[in-house]
C-alpha atoms as an extended CHARMM CRD file, in Angstrom:
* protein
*
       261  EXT
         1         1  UNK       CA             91.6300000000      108.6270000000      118.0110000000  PROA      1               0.0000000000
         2         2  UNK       CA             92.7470000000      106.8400000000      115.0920000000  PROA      2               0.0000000000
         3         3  UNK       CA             91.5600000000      103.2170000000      113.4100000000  PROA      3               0.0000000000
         4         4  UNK       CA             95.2680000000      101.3850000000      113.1970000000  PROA      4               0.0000000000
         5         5  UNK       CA             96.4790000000       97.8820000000      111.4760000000  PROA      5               0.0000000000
         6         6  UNK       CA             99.2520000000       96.9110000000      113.3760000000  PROA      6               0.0000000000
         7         7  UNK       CA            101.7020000000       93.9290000000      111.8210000000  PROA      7               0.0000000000
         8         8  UNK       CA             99.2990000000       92.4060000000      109.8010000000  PROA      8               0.0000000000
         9         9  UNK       CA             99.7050000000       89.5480000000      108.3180000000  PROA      9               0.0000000000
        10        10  UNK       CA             97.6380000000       87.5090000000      105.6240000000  PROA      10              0.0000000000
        11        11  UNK       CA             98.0750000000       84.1900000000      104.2130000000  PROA      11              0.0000000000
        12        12  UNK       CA             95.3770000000       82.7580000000      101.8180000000  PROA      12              0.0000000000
        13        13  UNK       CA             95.3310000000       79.4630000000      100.0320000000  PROA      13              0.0000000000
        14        14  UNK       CA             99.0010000000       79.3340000000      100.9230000000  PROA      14              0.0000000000
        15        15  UNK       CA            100.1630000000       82.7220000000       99.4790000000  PROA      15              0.0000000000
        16        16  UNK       CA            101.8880000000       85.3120000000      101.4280000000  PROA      16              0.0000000000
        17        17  UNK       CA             99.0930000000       88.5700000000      100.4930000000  PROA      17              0.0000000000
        18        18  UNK       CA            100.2690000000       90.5820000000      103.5120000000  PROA      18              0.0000000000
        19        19  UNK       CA            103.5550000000       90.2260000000      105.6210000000  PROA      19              0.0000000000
        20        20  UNK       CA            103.6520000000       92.8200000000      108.6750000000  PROA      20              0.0000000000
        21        21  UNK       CA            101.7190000000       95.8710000000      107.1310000000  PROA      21              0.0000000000
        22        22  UNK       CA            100.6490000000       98.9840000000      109.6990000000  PROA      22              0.0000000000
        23        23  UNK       CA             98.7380000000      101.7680000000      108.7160000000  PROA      23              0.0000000000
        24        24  UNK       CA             97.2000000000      104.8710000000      110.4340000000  PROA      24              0.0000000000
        25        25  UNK       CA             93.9580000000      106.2830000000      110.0650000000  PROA      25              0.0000000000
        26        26  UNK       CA             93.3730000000      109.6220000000      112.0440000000  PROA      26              0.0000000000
        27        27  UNK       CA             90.2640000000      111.7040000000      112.1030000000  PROA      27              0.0000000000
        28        28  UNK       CA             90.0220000000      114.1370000000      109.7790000000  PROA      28              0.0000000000
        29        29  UNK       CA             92.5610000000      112.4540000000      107.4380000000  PROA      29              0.0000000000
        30        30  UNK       CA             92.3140000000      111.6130000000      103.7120000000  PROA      30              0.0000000000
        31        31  UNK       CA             94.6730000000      108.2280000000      103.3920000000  PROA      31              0.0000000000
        32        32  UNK       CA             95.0740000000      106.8150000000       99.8740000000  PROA      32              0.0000000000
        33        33  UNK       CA             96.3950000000      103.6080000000       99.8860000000  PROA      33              0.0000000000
        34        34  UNK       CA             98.1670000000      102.9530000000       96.1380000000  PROA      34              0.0000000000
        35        35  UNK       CA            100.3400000000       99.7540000000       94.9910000000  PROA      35              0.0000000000
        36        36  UNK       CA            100.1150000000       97.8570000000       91.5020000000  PROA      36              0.0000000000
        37        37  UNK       CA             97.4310000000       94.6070000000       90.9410000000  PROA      37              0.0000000000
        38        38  UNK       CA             98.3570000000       92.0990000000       93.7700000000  PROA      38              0.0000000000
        39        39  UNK       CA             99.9030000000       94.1360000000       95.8510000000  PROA      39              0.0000000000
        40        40  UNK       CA             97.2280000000       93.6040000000       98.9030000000  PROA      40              0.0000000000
        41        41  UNK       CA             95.7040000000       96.4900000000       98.7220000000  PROA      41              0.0000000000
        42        42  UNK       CA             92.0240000000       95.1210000000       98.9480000000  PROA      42              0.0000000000
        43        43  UNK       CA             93.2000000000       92.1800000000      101.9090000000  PROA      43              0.0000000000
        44        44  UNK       CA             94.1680000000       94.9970000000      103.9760000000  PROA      44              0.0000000000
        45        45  UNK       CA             90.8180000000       96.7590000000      103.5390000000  PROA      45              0.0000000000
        46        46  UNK       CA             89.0120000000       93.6180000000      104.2290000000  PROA      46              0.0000000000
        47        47  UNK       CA             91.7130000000       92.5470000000      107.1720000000  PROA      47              0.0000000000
        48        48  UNK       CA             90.9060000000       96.6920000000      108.6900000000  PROA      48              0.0000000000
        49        49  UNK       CA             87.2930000000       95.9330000000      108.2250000000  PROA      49              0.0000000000
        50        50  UNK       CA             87.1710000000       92.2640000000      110.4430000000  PROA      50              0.0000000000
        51        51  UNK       CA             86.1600000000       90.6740000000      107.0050000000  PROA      51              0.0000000000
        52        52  UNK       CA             89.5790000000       88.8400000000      106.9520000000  PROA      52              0.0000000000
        53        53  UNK       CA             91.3350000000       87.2680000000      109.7640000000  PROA      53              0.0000000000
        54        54  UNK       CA             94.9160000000       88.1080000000      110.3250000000  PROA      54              0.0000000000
        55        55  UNK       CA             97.2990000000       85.0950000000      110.6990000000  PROA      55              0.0000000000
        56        56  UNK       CA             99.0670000000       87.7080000000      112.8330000000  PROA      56              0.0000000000
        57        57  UNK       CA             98.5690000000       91.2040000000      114.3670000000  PROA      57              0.0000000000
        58        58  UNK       CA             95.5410000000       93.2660000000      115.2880000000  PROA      58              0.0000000000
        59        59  UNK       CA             93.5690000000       95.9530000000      114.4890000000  PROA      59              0.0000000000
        60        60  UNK       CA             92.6200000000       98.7400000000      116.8670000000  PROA      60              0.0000000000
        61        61  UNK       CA             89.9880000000      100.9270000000      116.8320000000  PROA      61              0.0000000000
        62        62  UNK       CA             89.6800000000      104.2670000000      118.8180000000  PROA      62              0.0000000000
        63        63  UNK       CA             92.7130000000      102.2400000000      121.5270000000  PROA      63              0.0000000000
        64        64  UNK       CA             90.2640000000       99.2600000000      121.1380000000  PROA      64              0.0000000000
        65        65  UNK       CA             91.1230000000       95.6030000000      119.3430000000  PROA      65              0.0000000000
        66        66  UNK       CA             88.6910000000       95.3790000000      116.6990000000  PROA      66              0.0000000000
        67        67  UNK       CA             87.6080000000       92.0020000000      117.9860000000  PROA      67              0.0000000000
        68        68  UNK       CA             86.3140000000       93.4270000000      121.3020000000  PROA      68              0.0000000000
        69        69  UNK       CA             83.6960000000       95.3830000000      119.5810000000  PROA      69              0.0000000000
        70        70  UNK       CA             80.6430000000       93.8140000000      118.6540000000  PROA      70              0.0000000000
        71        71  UNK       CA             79.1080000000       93.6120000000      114.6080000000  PROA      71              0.0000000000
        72        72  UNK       CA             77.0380000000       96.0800000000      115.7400000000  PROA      72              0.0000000000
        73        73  UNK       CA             79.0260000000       98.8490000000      117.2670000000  PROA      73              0.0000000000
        74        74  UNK       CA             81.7500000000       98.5970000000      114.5400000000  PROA      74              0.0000000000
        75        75  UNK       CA             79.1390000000       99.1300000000      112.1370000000  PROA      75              0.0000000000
        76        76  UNK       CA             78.0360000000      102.5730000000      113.6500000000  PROA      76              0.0000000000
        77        77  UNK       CA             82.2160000000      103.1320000000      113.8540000000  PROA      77              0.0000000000
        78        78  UNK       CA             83.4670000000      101.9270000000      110.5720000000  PROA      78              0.0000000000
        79        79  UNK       CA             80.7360000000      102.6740000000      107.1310000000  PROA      79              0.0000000000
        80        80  UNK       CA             82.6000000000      100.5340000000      104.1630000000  PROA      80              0.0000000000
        81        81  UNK       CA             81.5890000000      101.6210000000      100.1760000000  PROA      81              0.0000000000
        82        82  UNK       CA             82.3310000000       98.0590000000       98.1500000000  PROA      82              0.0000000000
        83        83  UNK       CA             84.6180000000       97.8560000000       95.0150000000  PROA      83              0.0000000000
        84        84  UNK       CA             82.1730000000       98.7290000000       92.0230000000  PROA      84              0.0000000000
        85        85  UNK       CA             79.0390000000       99.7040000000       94.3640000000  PROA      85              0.0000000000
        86        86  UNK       CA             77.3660000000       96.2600000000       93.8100000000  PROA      86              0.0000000000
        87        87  UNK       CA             73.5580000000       96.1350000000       94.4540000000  PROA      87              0.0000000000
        88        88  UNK       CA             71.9730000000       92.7690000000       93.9910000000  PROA      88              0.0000000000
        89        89  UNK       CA             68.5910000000       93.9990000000       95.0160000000  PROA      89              0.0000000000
        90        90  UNK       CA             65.7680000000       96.0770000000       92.8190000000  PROA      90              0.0000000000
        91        91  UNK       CA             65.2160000000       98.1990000000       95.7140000000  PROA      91              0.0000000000
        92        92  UNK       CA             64.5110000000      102.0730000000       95.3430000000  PROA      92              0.0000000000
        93        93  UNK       CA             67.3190000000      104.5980000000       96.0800000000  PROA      93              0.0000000000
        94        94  UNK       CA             65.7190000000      105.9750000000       99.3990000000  PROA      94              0.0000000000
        95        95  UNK       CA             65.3250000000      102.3830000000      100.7290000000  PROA      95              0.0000000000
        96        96  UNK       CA             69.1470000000      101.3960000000      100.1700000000  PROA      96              0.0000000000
        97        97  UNK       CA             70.1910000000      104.5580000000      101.6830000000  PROA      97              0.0000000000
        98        98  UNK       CA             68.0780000000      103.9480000000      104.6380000000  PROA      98              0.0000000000
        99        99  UNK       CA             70.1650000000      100.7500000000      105.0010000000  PROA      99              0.0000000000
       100       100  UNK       CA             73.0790000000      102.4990000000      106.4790000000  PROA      100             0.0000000000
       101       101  UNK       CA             70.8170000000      103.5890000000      110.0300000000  PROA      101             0.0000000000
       102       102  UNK       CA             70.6740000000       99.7090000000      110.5450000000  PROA      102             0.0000000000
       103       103  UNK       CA             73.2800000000       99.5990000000      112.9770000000  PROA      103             0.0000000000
       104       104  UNK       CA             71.4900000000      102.1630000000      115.0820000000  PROA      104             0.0000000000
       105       105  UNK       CA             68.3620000000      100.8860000000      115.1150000000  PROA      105             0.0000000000
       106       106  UNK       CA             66.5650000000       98.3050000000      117.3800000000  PROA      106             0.0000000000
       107       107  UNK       CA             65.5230000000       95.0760000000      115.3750000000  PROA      107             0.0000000000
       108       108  UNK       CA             62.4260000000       96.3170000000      113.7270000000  PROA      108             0.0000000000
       109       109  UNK       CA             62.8440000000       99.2500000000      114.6140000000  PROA      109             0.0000000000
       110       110  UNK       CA             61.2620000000      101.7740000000      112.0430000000  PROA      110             0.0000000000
       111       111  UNK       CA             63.1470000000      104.7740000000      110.9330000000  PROA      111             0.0000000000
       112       112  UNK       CA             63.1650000000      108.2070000000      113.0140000000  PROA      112             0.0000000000
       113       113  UNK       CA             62.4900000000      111.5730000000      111.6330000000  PROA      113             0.0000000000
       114       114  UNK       CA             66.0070000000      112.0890000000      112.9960000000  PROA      114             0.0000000000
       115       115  UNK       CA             66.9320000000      109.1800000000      110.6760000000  PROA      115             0.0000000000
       116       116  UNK       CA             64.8280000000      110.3580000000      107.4920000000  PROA      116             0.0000000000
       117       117  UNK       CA             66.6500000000      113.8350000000      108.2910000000  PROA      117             0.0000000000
       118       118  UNK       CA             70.4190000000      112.4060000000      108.1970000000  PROA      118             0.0000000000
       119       119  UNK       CA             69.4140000000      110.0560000000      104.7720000000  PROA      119             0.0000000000
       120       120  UNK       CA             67.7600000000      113.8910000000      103.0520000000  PROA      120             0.0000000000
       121       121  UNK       CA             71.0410000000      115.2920000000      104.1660000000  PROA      121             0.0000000000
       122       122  UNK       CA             73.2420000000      112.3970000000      102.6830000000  PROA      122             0.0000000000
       123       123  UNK       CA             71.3660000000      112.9030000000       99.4410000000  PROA      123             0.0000000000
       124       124  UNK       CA             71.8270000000      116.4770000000       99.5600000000  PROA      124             0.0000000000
       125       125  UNK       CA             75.9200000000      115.8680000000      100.0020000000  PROA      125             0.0000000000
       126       126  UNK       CA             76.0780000000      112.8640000000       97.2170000000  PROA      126             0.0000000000
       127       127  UNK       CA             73.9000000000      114.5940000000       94.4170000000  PROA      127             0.0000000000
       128       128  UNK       CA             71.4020000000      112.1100000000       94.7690000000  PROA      128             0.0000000000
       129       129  UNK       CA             67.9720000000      113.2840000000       95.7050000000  PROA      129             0.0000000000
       130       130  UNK       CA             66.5750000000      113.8430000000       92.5970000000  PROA      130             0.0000000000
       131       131  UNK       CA             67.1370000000      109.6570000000       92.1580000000  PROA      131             0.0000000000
       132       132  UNK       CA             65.0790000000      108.9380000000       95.3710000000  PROA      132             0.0000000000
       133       133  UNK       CA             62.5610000000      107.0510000000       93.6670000000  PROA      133             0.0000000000
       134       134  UNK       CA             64.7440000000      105.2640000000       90.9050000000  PROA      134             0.0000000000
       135       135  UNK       CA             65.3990000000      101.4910000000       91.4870000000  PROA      135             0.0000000000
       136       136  UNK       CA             68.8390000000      101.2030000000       92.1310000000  PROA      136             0.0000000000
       137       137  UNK       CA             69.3030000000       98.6910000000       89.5490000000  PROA      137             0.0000000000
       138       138  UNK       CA             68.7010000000      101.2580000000       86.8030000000  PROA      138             0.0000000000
       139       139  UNK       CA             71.1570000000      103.5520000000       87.6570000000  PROA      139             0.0000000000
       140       140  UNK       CA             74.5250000000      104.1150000000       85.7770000000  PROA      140             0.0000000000
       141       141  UNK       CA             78.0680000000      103.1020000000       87.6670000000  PROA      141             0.0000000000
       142       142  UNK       CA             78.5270000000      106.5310000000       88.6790000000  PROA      142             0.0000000000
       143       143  UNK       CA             74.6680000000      107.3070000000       89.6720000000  PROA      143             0.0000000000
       144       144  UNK       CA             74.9050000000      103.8030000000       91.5000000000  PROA      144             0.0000000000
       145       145  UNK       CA             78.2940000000      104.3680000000       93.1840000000  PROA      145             0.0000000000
       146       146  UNK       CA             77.3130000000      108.0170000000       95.0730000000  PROA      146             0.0000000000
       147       147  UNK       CA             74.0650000000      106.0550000000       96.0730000000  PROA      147             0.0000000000
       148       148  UNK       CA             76.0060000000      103.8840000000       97.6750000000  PROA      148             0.0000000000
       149       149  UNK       CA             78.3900000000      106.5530000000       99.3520000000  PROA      149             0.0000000000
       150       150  UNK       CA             75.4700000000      108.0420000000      100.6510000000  PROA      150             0.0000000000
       151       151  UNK       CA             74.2310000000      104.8450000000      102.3560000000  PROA      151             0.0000000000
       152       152  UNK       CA             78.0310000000      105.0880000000      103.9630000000  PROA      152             0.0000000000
       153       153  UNK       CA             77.3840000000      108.6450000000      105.0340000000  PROA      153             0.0000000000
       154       154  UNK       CA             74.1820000000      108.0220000000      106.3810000000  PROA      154             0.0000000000
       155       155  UNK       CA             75.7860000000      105.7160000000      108.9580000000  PROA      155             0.0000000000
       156       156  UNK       CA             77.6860000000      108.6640000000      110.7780000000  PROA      156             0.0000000000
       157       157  UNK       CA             80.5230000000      106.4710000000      111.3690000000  PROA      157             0.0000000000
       158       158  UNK       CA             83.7290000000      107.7110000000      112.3490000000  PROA      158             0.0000000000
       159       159  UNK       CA             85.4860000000      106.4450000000      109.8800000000  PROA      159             0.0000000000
       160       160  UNK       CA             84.7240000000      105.2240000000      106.3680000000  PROA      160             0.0000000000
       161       161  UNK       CA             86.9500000000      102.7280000000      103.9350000000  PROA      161             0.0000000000
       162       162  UNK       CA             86.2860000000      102.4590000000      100.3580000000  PROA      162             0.0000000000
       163       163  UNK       CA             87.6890000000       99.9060000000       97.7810000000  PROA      163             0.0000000000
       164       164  UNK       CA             88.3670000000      101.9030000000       94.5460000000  PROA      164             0.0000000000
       165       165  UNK       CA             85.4700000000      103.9860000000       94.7550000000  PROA      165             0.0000000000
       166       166  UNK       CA             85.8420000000      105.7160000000       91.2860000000  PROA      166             0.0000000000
       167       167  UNK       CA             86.8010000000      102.3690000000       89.1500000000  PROA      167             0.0000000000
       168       168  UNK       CA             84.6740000000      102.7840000000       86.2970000000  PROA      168             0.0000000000
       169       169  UNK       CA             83.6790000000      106.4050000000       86.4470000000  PROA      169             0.0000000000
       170       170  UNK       CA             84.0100000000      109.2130000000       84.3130000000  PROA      170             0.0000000000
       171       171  UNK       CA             85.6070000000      111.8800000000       84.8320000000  PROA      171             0.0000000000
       172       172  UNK       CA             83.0870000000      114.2960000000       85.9970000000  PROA      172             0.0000000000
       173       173  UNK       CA             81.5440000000      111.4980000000       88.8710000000  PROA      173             0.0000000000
       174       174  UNK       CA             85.4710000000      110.4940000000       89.6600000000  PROA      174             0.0000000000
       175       175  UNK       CA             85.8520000000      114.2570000000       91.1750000000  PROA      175             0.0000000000
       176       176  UNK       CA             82.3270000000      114.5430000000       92.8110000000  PROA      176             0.0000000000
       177       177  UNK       CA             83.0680000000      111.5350000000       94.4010000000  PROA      177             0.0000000000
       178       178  UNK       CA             86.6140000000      112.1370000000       95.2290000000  PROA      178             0.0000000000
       179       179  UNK       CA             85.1150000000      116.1550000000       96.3040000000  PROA      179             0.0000000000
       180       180  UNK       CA             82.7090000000      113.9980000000       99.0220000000  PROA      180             0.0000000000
       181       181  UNK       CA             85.6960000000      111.8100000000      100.6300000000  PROA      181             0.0000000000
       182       182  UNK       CA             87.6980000000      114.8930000000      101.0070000000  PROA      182             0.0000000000
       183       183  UNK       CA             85.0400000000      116.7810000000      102.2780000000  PROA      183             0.0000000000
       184       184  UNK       CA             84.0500000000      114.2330000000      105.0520000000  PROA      184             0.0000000000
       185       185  UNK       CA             87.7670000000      114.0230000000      105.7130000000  PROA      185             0.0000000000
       186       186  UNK       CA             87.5050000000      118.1410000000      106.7820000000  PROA      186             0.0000000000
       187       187  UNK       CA             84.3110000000      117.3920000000      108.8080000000  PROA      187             0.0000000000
       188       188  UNK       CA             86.5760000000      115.1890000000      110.8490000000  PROA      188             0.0000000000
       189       189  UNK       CA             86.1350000000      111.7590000000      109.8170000000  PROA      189             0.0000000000
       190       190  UNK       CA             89.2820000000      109.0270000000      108.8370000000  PROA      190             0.0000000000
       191       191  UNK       CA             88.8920000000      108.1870000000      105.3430000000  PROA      191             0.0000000000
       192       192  UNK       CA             90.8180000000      104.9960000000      104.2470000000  PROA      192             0.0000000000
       193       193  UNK       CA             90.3730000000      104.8840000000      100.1040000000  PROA      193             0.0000000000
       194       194  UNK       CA             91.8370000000      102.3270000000       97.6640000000  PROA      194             0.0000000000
       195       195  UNK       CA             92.9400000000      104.3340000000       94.4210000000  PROA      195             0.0000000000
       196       196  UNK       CA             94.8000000000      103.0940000000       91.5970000000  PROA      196             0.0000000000
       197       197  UNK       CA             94.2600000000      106.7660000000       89.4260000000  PROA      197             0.0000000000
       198       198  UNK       CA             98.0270000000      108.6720000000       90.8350000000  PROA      198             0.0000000000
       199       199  UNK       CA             96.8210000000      112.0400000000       90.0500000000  PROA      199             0.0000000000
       200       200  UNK       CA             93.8160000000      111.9510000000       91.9850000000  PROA      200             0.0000000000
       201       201  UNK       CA             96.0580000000      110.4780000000       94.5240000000  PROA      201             0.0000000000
       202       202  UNK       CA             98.4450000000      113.2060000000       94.4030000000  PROA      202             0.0000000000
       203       203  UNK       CA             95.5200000000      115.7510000000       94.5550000000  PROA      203             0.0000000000
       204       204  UNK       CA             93.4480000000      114.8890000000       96.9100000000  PROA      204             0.0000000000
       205       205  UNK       CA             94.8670000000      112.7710000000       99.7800000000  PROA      205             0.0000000000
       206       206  UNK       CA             96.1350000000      113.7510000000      102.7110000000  PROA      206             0.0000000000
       207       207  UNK       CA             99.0750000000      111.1850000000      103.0160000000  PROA      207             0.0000000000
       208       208  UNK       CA             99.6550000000      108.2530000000      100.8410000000  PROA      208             0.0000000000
       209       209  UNK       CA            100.6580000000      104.4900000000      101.4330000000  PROA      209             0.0000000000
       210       210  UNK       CA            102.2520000000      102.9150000000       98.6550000000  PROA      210             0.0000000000
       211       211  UNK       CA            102.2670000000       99.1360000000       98.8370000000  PROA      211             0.0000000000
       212       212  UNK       CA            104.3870000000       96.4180000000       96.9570000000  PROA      212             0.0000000000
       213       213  UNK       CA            104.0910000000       92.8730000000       96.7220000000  PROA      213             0.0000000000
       214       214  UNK       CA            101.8950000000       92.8450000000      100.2960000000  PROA      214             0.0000000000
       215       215  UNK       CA            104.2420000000       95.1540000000      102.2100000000  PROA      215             0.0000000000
       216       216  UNK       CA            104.5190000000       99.1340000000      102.6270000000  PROA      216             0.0000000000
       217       217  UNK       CA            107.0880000000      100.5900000000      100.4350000000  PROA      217             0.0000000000
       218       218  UNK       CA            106.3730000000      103.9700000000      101.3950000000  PROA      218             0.0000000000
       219       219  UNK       CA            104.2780000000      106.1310000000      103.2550000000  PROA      219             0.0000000000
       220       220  UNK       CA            103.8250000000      109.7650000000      104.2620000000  PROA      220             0.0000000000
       221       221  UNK       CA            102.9070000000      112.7780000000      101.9380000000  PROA      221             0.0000000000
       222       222  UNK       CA            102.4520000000      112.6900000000       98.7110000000  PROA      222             0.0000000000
       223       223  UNK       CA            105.8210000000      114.4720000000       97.7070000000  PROA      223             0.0000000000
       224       224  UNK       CA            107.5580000000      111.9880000000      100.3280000000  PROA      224             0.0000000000
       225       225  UNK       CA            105.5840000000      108.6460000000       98.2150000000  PROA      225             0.0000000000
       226       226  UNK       CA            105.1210000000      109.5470000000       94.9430000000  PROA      226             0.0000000000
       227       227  UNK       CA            109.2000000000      109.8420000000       93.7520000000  PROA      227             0.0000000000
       228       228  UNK       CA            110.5540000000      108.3570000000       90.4220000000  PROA      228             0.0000000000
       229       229  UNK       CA            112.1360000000      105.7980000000       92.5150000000  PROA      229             0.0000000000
       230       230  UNK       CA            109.0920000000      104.6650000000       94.0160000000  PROA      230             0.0000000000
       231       231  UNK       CA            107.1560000000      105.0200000000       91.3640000000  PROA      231             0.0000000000
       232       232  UNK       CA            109.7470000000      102.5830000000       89.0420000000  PROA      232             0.0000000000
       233       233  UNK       CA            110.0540000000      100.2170000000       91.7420000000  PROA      233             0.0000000000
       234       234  UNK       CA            105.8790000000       99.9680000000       92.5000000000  PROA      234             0.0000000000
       235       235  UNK       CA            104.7830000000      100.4040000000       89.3380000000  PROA      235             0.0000000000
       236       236  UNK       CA            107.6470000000      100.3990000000       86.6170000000  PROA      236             0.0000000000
       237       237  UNK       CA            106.7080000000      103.3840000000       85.2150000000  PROA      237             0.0000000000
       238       238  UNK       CA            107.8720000000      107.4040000000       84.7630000000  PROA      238             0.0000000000
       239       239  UNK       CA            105.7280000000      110.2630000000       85.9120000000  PROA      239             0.0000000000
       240       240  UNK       CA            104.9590000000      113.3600000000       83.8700000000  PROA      240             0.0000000000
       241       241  UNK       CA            105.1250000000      116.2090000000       86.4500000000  PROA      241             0.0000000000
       242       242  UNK       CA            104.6030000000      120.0060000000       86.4160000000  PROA      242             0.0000000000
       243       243  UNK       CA            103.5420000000      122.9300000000       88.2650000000  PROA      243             0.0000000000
       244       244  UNK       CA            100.1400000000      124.8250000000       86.9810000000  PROA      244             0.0000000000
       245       245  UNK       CA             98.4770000000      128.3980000000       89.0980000000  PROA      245             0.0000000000
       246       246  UNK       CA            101.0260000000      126.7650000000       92.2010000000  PROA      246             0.0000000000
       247       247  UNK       CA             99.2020000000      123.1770000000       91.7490000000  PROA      247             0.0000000000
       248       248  UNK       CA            101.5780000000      120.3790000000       91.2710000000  PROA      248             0.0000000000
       249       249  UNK       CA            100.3900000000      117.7080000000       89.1740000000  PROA      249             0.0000000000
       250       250  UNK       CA            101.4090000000      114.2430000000       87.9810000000  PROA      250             0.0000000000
       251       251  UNK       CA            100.5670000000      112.0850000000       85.1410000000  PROA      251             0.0000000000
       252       252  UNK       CA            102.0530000000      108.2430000000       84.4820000000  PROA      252             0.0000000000
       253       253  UNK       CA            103.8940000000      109.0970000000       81.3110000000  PROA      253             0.0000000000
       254       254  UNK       CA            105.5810000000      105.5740000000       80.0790000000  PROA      254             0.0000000000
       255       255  UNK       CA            107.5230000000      102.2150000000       80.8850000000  PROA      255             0.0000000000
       256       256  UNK       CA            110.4850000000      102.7430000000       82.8830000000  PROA      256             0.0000000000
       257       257  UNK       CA            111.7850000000       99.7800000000       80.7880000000  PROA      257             0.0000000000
       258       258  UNK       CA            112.4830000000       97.1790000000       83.9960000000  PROA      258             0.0000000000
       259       259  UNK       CA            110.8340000000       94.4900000000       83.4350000000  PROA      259             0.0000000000
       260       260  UNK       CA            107.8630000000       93.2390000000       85.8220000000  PROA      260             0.0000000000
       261       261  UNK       CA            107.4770000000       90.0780000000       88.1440000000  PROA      261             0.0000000000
């Protein structure tokens, strides 16, 4: 079972953002999907997510269009983390977090003890109980942003797309957060994340999809993606590489020097 795009295409305000894209998401899959500023990256997550309409092709979920599921039922499929974890609301941690059983509850329907278990649990995963009775508003970016991974996991949804989830973060919240993705991945969820840091990229993810100018350049496994050439071409830059206790690792060294359109 697998959540596909399939020949998407996007046109907004008259500009080309996607033209044909397809992408896989399989259970129990990590997918990265890389490209430079502009290269459609976040349209695709949006078009995936029915937040977007295509201009053509379709999304399918579990063999399913997209647009035969009702809001509700994609909700309990498909658990989405924003770009930058925004929270508009001065609610407390617990209460956000309980936002994610919405889509399988009954309208007024008051959380289960089933329910309050699954939230504990998400809490326990993210590193955020001990903020249970914080307002939400007070919390750092990287406090904020596993808050607001946990109100994803508390969903139980197949599969679960984040937009740049560690923009922002330092270094110690980039890996917990990046440790929780790849850890749902193993439990046998799709995970569909928007990355722009290649070294997490490279460490991390499963397979990679490497988008230019609203159109796959490349896609596969990370040694397959993440070549000089593609890497000049995508980003116009040269990689550092080497090998460390059998780890390989990669670091965007300098400029290739072409210039960029």
């Amino acid at each position: 079972m697998t959540l596909e795009a399939r020949n998407i295409h996007v046109t907004l305000k008259n500009n080309a953002i996607l033209k044909g894209v397809s992408l896989s998401v399989p259970k129990g899959k990590l997918i990265g999907l890389i490209g430079p500023n502009g290269a459609g990256k976040s349209t695709l997550l949006r078009a995936i997510l029915g937040l977007v309409t295509p201009q053509c092709g379709s999304i399918v979920l579990d063999g399913e269009e997209l647009s035969d599921w009702t809001l509700k039922e994609r909700a309990k499929k498909i658990s989405y983390a924003a770009q930058g974890a925004p929270v508009h609301w001065p609610l407390d941690v617990r209460h956000i977090i309980s936002l994610g059983r919405i889509p399988h509850l009954d309208p007024w329907q008051k959380v289960s003890g089933m329910d309050e278990h699954l939230i504990h649990q998400a809490m326990i995963k993210t590193d955020t109980l001990h903020l249970i009775d914080r307002l939400v508003t007070t919390l750092s970016g990287g406090e904020r942003a596993c808050v607001m991974l946990a109100r994803a996991i508390v969903s139980m949804a197949d599969y679960l797309c984040a937009d740049e989830p560690i923009a922002s973060l330092d270094p110690y919240h980039q890996l917990q957060v990046m440790d929780i993705l790849q850890e749902l991945a193993k439990e046998g969820h799709g995970v569909l994340i928007v990355l722009h840091d290649l070294s997490l990229a490279q460490r991390y993810c499963d397979e990679l999809v490497l988008m230019h100018q609203g159109e796959i350049l490349s896609f596969g496994d990370v040694e397959t993606v993440l070549t000089p050439e593609n890497l000049d071409k995508a980003y116009h830059i040269r990689a550092s590489r080497w090998q460390e206790n059998g780890d390989s690792f990669l670091s965007p060294w300098k400029i290739s020097g072409r210039p960029r359109h």
